[in-house]
Every structure is written in structure tokens, then in C-alpha cells.
C-alpha positions, 0 to 999 in steps of 0.5 A: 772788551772791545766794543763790537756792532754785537756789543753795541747793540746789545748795549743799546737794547738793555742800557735803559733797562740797566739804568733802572735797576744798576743806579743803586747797586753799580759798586756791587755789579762792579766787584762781582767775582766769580766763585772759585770753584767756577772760575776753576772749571771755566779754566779747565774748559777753557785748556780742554778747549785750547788742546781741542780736547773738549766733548760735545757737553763741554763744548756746550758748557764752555759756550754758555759761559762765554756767552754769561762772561760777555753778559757780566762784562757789559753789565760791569761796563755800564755800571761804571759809566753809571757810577761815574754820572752820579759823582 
């Protein structure tokens, strides 16, 4: 994920609170998955979304799970840089 002003930001604003609660959980936050079922309709979505084929609910869907990857992304992001301070 490429670090934009968005991320950066985002990124300032959260980190010290990240930094309280990841210290001790950072391996478990790094190897988050998605449950299958999930990551199949995001899938879904996500070729409806490429073919122009998405209603207005999905359009919906799809943008709220864009937005949770993004979140899950920067979490996964700081938890690395925290577990590789505390080596």
C-alpha cells in the first residue's frame, strides 16, 4: 500500500493509540485473514465493480470494504513496525 497524504495522516492520528493496544497482539493483527465467505463476495463485488455491473446497495457494500481493507491494511502496517522495535 502506497503511503499517501490519506494514509499519512491517518497514520499520525492513530499510531499512539495503535501503539497501546498492538504491543502485545502485533503477530495476531499481522496474520488476519479474512474469512472465506468474505473474501469471496468482496471478490464478487469487486468483478461486478470492474464490468460496471454493481447496483447502488453494492456500490455501497463494496465501498465499506474498501474502506475496512485500507483500515486492516494500516493496522497490519503498524503492527509490523511495532513488532520489529520490540526485537
Amino acid at each position: 500500500m502506497a503511503i499517501t497524504p490519506e494514509t499519512s495522516a491517518f497514520d499520525r492520528g492513530v499510531v499512539p493509540l495503535l501503539q497501546m493496544v498492538l504491543p502485545d497482539r502485533a503477530q495476531l493483527v499481522i496474520d488476519f485473514q479474512a474469512e472465506p465467505s468474505l473474501r469471496a463476495r468482496i471478490e464478487e463485488l469487486a468483478e461486478k465493480s470492474t464490468e460496471g455491473e454493481l447496483t447502488e446497495e453494492e456500490q455501497a457494500e463494496y465501498a465499506g470494504y474498501v474502506r475496512a481493507n485500507k483500515f486492516v491494511s494500516i493496522l497490519k502496517r503498524q503492527a509490523e513496525r511495532l513488532r520489529h522495535v520490540g526485537t
